[in-house]
C-alpha positions in Angstrom: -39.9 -54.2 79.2 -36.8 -56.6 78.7 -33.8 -55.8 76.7 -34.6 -57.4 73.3 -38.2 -55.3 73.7 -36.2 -52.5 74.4 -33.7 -52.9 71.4 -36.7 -53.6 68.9 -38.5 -50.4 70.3 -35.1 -48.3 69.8 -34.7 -49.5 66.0 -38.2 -48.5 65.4 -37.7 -44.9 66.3 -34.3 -44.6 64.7 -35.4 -45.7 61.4 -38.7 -43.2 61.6 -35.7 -40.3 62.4 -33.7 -41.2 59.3 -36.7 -41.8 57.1 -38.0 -38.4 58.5 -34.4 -36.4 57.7 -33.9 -38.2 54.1 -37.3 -36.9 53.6 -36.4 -33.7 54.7 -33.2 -33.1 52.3 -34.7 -34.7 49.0 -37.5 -31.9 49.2 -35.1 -28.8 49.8 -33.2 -29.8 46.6 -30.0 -30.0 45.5 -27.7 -27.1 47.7 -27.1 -24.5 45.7 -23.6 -24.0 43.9 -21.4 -21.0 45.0 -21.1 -18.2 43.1 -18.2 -18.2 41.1 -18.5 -14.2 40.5 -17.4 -14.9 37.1 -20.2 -13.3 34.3 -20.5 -15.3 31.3 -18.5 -14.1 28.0 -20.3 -12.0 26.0 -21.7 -13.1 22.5 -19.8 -12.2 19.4 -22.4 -9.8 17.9 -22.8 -8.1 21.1 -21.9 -4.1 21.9 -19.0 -5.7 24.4 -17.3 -7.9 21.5 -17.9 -5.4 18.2 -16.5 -2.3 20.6 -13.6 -4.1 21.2 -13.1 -5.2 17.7 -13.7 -2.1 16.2 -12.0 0.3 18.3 -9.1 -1.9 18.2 -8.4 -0.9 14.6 -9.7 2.5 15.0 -7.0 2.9 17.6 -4.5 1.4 15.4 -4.7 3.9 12.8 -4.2 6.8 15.4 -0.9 4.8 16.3 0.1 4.7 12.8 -0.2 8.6 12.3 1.2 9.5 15.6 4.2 7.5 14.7 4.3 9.3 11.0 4.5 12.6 12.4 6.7 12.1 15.1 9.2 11.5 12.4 8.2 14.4 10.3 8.7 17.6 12.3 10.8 18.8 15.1 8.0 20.3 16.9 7.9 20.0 20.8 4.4 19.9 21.6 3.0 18.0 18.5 5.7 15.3 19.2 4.6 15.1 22.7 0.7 14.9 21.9 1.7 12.3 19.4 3.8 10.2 22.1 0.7 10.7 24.0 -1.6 9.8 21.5 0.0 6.5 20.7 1.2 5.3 23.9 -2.2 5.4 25.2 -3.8 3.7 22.1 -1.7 1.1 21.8 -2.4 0.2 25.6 -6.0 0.4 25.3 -5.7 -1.7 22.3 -4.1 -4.2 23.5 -6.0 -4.4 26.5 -9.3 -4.7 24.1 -7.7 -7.8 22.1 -6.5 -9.1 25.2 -10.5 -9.2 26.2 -11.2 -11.0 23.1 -8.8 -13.7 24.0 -10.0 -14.5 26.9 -13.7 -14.4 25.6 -12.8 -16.9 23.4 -13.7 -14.8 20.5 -12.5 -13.6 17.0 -10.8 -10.4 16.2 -12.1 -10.6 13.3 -15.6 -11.3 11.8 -16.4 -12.2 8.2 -19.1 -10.3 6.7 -19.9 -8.1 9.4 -19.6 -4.3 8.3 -18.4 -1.9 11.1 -20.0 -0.3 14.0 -23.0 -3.1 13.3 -23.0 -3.3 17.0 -24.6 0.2 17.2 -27.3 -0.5 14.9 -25.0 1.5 11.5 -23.9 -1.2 9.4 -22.6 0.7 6.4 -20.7 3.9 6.8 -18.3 6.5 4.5 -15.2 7.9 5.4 -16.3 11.3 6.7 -13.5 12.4 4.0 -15.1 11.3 1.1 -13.2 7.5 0.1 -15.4 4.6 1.9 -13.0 2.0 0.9 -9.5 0.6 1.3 -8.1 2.0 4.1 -5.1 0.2 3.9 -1.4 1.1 5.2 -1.5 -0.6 8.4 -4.6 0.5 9.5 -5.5 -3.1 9.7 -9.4 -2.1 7.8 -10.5 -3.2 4.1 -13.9 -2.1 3.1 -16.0 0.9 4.8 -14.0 3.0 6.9 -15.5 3.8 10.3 -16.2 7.4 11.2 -13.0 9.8 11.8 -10.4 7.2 9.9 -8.2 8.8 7.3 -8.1 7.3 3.9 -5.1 5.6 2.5 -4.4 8.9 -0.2 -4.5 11.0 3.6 -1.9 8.6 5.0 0.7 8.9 2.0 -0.1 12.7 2.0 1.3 12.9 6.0 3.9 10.8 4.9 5.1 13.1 2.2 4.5 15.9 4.1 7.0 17.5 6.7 7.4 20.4 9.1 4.6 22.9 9.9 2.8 20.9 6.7 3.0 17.7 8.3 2.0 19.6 11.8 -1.4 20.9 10.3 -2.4 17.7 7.9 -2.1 15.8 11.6 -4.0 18.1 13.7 -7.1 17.9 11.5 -7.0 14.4 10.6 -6.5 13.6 14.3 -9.1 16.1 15.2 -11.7 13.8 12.7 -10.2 10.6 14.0 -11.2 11.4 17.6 -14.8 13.0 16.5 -15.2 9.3 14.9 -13.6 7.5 18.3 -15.8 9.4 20.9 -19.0 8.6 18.2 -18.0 5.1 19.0 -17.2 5.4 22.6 -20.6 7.0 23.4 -22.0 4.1 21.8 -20.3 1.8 24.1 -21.3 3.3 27.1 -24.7 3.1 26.1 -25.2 -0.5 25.1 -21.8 -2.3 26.7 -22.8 -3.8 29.9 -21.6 -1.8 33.1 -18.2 -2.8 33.8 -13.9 -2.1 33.0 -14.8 -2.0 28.8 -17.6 0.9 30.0 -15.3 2.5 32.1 -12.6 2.3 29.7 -15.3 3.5 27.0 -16.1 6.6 28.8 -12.6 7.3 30.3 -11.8 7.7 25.9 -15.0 10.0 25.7 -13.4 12.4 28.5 -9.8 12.2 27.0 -10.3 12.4 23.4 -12.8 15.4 23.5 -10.2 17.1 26.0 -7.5 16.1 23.0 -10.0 18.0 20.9 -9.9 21.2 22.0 -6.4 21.1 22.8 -5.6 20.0 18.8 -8.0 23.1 18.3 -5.8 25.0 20.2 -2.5 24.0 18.1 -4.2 24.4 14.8 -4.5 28.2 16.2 -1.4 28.6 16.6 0.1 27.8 13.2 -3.2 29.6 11.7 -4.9 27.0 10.7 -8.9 25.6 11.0 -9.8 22.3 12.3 
């Protein structure tokens, strides 16, 4: 075979190779992207998001009372609960809003009653008012389980030593009854992840909160 057979032979073969390898890689498909590991944000009427919203000014209004009663009694232990209450509320709070943000969604949704996300769209103050929260507590409209009404507020605020004690015991006591109802919910529809965790970390603490609040109504001879 001479040289230029040889040559023409050679190009023969490596052009059936390539063909054969293009053919190859166009029928596996484009390669497959890495996984990022990031989960796509939830959607705005999900458990995830109305938890987050919700709670968030559930927990504001515990704030706002802890802060009222710190200020009206000299009491060791109901001062210390209080500090508790509200440090702890405040920093789950912010870390729900802080989830929001980087969900890309609103704090805030017109129209939508709360505690939708658990299939209850209308609900009553379990103290009787079912509208205008007000003071702070950041909610106009129904009042989700456990909040105190505005006319509860002003009465803490007027109120002061073993008074002011008792009036926050008992609407705490209904404030975290309302928050665990909510929590409970989260962990069963939120999907598994921190917001669960954090959901039923607030189950364990606030009924533990409970008994203890039981405990210091007891002790200044008063029910729950």
């Amino acid at each position: 075979m001479t040289r230029t057979q040889w040559a023409a032979v050679t190009a023969v073969v490596l052009a059936l190779l390539f063909a054969g390898a293009a053919t190859v890689v166009a029928s596996a498909g484009p390669e497959p992207r890495a996984e990022t590991g990031a989960e796509a944000a939830p959607a705005v009427d999900s458990a995830d998001a109305g938890f987050a919203r919700d709670m968030s000014v559930h927990h504001q209004q515990a704030v706002e009372m802890s802060f009222i009663v710190r200020d009206r009694t000299e009491d060791e232990e109901v001062r210390r609960l209080a500090y508790d209450i509200a440090n702890t509320q405040a920093n789950q709070r912010g870390m729900m809003l802080g989830w929001l943000d980087m969900w890309g969604l609103p704090k805030v949704v017109a129209g939508v009653e709360p505690m939708a996300w658990m299939g209850m769209p209308s609900h009553g103050s379990s103290h009787g008012s079912s509208h205008g929260a007000g003071h702070g507590s950041g909610q106009s409209g129904p009042l989700m389980p456990g909040m105190a009404t505005a006319a509860q507020l002003d009465e803490l605020r007027a109120a002061s030593g073993k008074r002011a004690e008792i009036l926050y015991l008992r609407l705490m006591t209904e404030h975290h009854k309302g928050g665990v109802h909510m929590a409970e919910g989260c962990v069963d529809a939120c999907r598994p992840g921190v917001e669960r965790d954090l959901a039923q970390g607030m189950v364990d603490a606030q009924q533990s909160e409970i008994l203890l609040m039981a405990e210091l109504l007891k002790k200044r001879g008063a029910k729950p």
